[in-house]
C-alpha positions in Angstrom: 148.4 20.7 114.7 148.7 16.9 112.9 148.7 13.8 114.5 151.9 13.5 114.9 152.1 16.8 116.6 149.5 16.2 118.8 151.1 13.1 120.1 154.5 14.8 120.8 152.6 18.1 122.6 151.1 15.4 125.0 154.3 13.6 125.2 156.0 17.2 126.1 152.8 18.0 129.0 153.2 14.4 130.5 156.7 14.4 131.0 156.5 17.7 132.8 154.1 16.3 134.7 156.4 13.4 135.6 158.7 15.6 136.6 157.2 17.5 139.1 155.4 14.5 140.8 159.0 13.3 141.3 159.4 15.9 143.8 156.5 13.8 145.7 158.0 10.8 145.9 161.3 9.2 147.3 164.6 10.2 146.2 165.4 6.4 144.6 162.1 7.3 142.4 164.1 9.0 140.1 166.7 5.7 139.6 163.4 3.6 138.8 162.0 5.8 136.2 165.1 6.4 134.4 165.6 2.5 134.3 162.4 1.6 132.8 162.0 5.3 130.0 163.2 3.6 126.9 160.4 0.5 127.8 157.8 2.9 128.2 155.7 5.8 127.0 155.6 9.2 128.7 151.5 8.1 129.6 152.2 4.9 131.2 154.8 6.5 133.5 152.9 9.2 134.4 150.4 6.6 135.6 152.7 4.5 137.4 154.2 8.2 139.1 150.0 8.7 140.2 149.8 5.3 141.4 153.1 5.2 143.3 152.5 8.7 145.1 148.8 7.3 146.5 151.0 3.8 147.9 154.0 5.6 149.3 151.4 8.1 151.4 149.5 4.5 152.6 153.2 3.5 153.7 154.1 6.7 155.6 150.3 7.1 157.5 149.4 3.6 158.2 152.8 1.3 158.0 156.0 3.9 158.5 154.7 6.4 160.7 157.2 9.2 161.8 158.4 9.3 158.1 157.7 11.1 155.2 157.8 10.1 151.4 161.1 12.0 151.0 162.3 10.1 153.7 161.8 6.5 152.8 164.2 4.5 151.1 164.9 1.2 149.4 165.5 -0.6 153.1 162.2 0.8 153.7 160.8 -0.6 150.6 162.5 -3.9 151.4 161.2 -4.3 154.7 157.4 -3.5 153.7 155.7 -7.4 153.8 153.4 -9.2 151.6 150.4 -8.0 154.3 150.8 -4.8 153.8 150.5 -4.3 150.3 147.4 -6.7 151.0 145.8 -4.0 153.3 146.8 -1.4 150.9 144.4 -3.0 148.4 141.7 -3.0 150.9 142.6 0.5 151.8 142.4 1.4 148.8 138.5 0.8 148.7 137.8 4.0 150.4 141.1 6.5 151.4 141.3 10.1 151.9 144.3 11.6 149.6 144.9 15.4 149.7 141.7 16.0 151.6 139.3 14.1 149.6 138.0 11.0 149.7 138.5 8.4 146.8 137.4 5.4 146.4 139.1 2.3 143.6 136.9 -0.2 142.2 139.2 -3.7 141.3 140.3 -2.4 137.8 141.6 0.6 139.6 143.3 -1.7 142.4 144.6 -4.3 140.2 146.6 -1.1 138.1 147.7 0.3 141.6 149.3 -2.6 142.2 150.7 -3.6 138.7 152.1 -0.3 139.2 153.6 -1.9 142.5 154.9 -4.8 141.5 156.6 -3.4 139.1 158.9 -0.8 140.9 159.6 -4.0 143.5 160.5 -6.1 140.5 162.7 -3.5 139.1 164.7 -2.9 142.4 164.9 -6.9 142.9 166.2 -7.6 139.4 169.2 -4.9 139.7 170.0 -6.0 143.3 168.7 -3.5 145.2 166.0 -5.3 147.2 167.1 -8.8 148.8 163.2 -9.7 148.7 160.3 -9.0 146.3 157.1 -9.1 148.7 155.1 -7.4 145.9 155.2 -10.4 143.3 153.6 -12.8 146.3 150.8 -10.6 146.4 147.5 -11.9 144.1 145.6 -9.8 141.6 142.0 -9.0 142.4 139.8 -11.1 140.5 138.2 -9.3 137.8 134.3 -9.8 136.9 133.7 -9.0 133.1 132.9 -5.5 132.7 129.7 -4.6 130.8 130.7 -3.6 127.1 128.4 -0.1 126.2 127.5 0.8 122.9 124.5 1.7 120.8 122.2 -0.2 119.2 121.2 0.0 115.7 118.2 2.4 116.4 120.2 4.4 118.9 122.6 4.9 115.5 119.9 5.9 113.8 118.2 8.3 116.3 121.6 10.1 116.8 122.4 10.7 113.5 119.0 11.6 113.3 119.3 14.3 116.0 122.8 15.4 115.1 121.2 16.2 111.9 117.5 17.4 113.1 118.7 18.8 116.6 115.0 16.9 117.9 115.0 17.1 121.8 118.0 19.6 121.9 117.6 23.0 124.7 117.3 26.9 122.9 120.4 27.6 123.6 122.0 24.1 122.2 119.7 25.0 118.9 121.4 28.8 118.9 124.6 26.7 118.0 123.0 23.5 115.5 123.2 25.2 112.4 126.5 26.2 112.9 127.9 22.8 114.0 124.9 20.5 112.2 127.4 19.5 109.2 130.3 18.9 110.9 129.1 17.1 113.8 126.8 14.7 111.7 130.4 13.9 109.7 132.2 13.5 113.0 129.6 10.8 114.1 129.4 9.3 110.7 132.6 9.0 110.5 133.1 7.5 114.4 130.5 4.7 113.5 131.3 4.0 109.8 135.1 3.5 110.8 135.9 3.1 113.7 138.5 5.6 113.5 140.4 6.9 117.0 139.3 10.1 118.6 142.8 11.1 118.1 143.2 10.2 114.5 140.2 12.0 113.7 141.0 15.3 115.1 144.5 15.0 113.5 142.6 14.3 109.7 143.9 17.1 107.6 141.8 17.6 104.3 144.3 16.3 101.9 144.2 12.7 103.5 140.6 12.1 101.8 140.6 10.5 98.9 137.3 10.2 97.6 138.1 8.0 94.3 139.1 5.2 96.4 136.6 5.9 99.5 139.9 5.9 101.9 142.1 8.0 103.8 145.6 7.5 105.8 146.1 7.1 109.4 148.9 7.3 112.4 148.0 4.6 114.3 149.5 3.8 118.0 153.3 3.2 117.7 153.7 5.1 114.5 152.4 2.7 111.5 150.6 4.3 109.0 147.3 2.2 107.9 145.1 3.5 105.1 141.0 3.2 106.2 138.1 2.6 104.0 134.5 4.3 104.1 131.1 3.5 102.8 129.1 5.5 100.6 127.8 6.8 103.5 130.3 8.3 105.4 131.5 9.9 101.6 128.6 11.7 101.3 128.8 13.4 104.6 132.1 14.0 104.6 131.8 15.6 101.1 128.7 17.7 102.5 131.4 19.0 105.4 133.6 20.2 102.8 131.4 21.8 100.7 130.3 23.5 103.7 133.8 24.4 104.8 134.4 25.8 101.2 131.7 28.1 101.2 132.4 29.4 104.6 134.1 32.6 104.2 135.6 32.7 107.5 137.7 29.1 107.0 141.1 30.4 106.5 142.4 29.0 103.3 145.7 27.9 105.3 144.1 26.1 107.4 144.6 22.2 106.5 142.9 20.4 109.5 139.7 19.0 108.3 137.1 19.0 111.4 137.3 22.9 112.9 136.0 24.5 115.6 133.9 27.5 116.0 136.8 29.3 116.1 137.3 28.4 112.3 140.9 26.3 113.9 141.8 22.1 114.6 138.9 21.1 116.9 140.7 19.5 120.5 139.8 16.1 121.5 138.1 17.8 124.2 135.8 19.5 122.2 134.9 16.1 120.1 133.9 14.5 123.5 132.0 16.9 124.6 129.7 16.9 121.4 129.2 13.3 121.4 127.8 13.2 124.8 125.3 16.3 124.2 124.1 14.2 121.4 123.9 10.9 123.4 122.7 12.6 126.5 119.3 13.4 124.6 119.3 9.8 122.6 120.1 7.5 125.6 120.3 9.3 128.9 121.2 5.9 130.8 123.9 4.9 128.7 127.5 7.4 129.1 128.6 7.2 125.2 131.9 8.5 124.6 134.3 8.6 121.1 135.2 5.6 122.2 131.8 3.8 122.1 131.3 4.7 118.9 134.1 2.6 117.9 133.0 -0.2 119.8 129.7 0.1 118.2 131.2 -0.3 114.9 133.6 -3.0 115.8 130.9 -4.6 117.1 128.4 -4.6 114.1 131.4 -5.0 112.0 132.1 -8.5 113.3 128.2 -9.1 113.4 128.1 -8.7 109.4 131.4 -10.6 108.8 132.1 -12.8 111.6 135.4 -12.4 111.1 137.4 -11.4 114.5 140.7 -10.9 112.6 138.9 -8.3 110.1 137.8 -6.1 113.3 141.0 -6.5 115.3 142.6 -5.4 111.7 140.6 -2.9 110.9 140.3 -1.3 114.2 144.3 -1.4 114.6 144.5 -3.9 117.4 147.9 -5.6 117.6 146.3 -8.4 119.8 143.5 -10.2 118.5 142.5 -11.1 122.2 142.4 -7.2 122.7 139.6 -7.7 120.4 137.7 -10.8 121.9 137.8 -9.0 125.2 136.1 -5.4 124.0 133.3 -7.6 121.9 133.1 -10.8 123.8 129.3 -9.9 124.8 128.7 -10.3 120.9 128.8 -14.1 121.6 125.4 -13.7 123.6 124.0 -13.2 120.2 125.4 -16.6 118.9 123.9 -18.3 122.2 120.4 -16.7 121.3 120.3 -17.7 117.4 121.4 -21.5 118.2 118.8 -21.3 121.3 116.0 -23.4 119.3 118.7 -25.3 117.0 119.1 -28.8 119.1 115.4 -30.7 119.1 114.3 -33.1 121.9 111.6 -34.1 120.7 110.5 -34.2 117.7 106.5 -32.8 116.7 104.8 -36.2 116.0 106.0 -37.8 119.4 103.9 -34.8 121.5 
């Protein structure tokens, strides 16, 4: 399966999805997300569907009692106050949902009720709703969350391990030499690029190009963008498919570039999952993802350039700001180098 593929196979399992949690919630759901499907993507409504089921069971067991979801309607919705959304938020800090207890930290509230405002918004602007109680309501204030990544000798020591398997259990080892290859191209490639998790596992072997160091990417929305790759990540992507080459079992159909054991397209899942056994061993305190890895690179990318427009470029952000936001702890390092730059006095006058 390609990229492309793999993006329309999600599409396809979140719009069922969709679908059946539309059974969950009021009948004038299904108006709402009809009216907003060509402004949004199959993911984002699913989230707003997850969001909107947790607010409409707060509405029948704490504000509407007597009713159920299938019940309510837009009079409902009208009449439900500024307050109450308000206690929804604070419900939200610890709430029992299907029998279990959840709990949202203020990202996960300030979504909720983005999620919120926008179904009131949507029923206001086509008439629907007289009021819009929803858009009166404040965000929760947001405190900078800590950015994770590796540092340089953390690259090091995983690559290190990937390619070593130092610290790793018997029955992780059983696998190493089977995976060893691959996995160390994997990570290279993660922190010498940048690249998506879901660009990588949609790589096919014909989009390396190894006389120009560079290879062609689906990036969000569609747009193809080519990437380049350091010496580096060429030779251990060349070592992977060497590798592959002489493995008899890699059918010679088979165009995807990273496989799994099972000689087929290795799943995103599968990816995750081998970057935190590696990262588990290097730095047990720190939860490194696919995604970290990119942020590791972005951020010693803009170390070695200092150029914020090169990372957002290069990493495919359409919003600089997107950029400043994931790598604003790098300016910590610009507060330390400048720490001794501005003299009070000068030696002779001690």
């Amino acid at each position: 399966m390609d990229e492309k593929n793999y993006y329309q196979e999600r599409n396809k399992k979140n719009l069922k999805k969709i679908e059946s949690l539309l059974e969950e919630l009021p009948p004038f759901a299904d108006e709402y997300f009809l009216g907003i499907e060509n402004q949004t993507s199959p993911l984002t409504r699913l989230n707003y569907a997850y969001d909107l089921r947790i607010f409409f069971h707060y509405l029948v067991t704490k504000c509407l009692r007597g009713k159920t979801v299938r019940d309510l309607t837009l009079s409902d919705l009208e009449n439900v106050s500024g307050t109450d959304i308000e206690r929804f938020l604070s419900y939200l800090g610890s709430y029992n949902f299907n029998g279990v207890t959840e709990s949202c930290n203020e990202r996960a509230k300030a979504r909720k009720l983005s999620s919120v405002r926008a179904l009131f918004r949507y029923f206001f602007k086509k008439d629907k709703i007289k009021v819009d109680n929803a858009a009166k309501v404040s965000m929760p204030k947001l405190h900078e969350k800590e950015i994770i990544r590796l540092e340089v000798n953390e690259v090091v020591d995983l690559l290190n391990c990937a390619e070593f398997g130092a610290g790793m259990s018997d029955r992780q080892k059983s696998y190493h030499e089977n995976t060893k290859v691959r996995d160390i191209a994997i990570l290279t490639l993660f922190l010498g690029t940048g690249i998506r998790i879901s660009e990588l596992v949609g790589l096919n072997n014909e989009d390396i190009d190894f006389t120009t160091n560079s290879f062609v990417v689906t990036r969000k929305g569609g747009n193809k963008a080519i990437l380049y790759f350091s010496d580096e990540v060429a030779q251990a992507l060349a070592k992977y498919l060497a590798f592959k080459e002489n493995d008899r079992e890699t059918p010679s159909d088979e165009h995807a570039l990273f496989l799994s054991l099972q000689r087929k397209r290795i799943s995103v899942r599968a990816v995750e999952q081998l970057v935190k056994k590696y990262s588990r061993i290097v730095t047990p305190l720190k939860k490194i993802s696919p995604h970290k890895l990119r942020s590791t690179y972005g951020t010693e990318l803009y170390r070695e350039t200092g150029d914020i427009y090169v990372v957002a470029d290069v990493l495919g952000h359409k919003d600089v700001n997107t950029t400043k936001k994931h790598y604003a702890a790098i300016s910590e390092d610009a507060r330390r180098s400048v720490a001794g730059k501005v003299r009070l006095r000068d030696k002779d006058d001690k």
